[in-house]
C-alpha positions in Angstrom: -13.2 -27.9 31.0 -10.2 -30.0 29.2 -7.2 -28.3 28.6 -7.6 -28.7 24.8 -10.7 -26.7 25.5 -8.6 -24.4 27.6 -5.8 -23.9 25.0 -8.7 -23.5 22.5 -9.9 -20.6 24.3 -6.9 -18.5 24.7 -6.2 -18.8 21.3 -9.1 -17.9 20.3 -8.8 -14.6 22.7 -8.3 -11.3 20.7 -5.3 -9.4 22.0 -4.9 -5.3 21.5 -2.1 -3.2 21.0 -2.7 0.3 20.5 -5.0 0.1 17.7 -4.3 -3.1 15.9 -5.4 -6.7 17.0 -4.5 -10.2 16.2 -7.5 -10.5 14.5 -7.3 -8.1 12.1 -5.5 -7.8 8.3 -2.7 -5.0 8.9 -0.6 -3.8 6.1 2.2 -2.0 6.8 3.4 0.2 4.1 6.8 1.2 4.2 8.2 -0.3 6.8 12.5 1.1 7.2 13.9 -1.6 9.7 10.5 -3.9 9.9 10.3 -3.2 13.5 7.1 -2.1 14.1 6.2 -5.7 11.7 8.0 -7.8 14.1 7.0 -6.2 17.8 3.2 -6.8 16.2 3.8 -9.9 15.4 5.6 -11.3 18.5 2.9 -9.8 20.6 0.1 -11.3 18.4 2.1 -15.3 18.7 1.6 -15.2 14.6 1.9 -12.7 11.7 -0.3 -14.5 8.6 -3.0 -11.7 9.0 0.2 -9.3 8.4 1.6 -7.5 4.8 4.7 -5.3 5.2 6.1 -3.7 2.6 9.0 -1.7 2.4 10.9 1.0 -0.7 14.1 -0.4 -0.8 15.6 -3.9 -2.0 16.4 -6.5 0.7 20.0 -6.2 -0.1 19.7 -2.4 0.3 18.1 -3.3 3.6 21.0 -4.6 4.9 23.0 -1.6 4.9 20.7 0.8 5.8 18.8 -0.6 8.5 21.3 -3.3 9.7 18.6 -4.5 12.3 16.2 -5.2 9.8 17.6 -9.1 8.8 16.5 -10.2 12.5 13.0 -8.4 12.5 12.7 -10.1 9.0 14.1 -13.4 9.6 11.4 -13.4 13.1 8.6 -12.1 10.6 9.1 -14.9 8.4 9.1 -17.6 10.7 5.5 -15.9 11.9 3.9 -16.3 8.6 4.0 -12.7 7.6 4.2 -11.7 3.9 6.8 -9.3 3.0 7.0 -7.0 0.2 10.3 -5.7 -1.0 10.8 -2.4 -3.7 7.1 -1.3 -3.1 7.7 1.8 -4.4 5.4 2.5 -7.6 3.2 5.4 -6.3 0.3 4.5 -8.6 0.3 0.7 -7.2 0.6 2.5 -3.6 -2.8 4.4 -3.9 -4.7 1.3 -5.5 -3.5 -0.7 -2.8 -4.4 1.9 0.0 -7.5 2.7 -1.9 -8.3 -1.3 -1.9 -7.3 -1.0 1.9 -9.3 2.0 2.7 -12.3 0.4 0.9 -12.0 -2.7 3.0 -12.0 -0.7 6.6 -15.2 1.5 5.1 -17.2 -1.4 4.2 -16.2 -3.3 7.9 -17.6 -0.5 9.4 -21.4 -0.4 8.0 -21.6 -4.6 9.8 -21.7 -5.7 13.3 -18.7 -7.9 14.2 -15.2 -7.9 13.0 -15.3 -11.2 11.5 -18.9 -11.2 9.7 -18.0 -7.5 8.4 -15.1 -8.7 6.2 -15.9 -7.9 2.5 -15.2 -9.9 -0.3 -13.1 -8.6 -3.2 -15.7 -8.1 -5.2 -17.5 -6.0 -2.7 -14.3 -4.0 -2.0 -13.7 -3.9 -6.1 -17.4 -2.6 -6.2 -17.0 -0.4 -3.2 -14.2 1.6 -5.2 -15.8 1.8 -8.5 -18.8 3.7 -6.7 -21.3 1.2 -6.9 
C-alpha cells in the first residue's frame, strides 16, 4: 500500500473518548474555561464537527476563567465554532431540542454517517410529524 494510502487510512480511523468521537457533531453548551472543548479537540487532530458555547462574554472570560484565552485560541486554530453570551433560555431549549431531535432520528438508521438527518427531517422530527 502507498503511504498516501496509508495516511488516508488513519485519517479516516474514528477515534473514541468516553462517549464522543471525531466523527460526530458535539455541541457543547456552556462551556466555563472551554476545556473540555479543547482536550476534545486536541485528541480528535481537528474541531469543525465541534459548537461550544458559553454564558458569559469573551471579555468576561478573561477574568473569570483566565485559562480559557489558550483553550480558545487552540480551539480556533482547530476549526471549532464558538459561541459567546448563549444565554437566552428559550434559544437554549430550541437548540437542545434541535440537538435532541438529531441524536433520536440517528438512532432509527444503521451507520453513523448514512443516519445523519437533514434539517428538514430534524425540523419535521420536532413538529411531530
Amino acid at each position: 500500500m502507498s503511504s498516501s494510502g496509508t495516511r488516508r487510512r488513519r485519517k479516516e480511523r474514528v477515534r473514541w473518548i468516553q462517549h464522543y468521537n471525531n466523527g460526530q457533531k458535539i455541541l457543547l453548551v456552556g462551556e466555563g474555561d472551554f476545556s473540555l472543548s479543547a482536550c476534545l479537540a486536541r485528541a480528535f487532530g481537528s474541531a469543525v464537527n465541534m459548537v461550544a458555547t458559553s454564558l458569559h462574554p469573551q471579555e468576561l472570560l478573561r477574568v473569570k476563567h483566565w485559562t480559557s484565552e489558550a483553550e480558545l485560541q487552540t480551539l480556533d486554530r482547530l476549526g471549532c465554532l464558538i459561541l459567546h453570551e448563549v444565554d437566552d433560555e428559550e434559544k437554549l431549549k430550541a437548540v437542545l431540542k434541535y440537538a435532541n431531535a438529531c441524536g433520536a432520528i440517528t438512532t432509527t438508521q444503521k451507520g453513523a454517517i448514512p443516519a445523519l438527518p437533514t434539517e428538514s427531517e430534524v425540523l419535521a422530527f420536532v413538529k411531530g410529524k
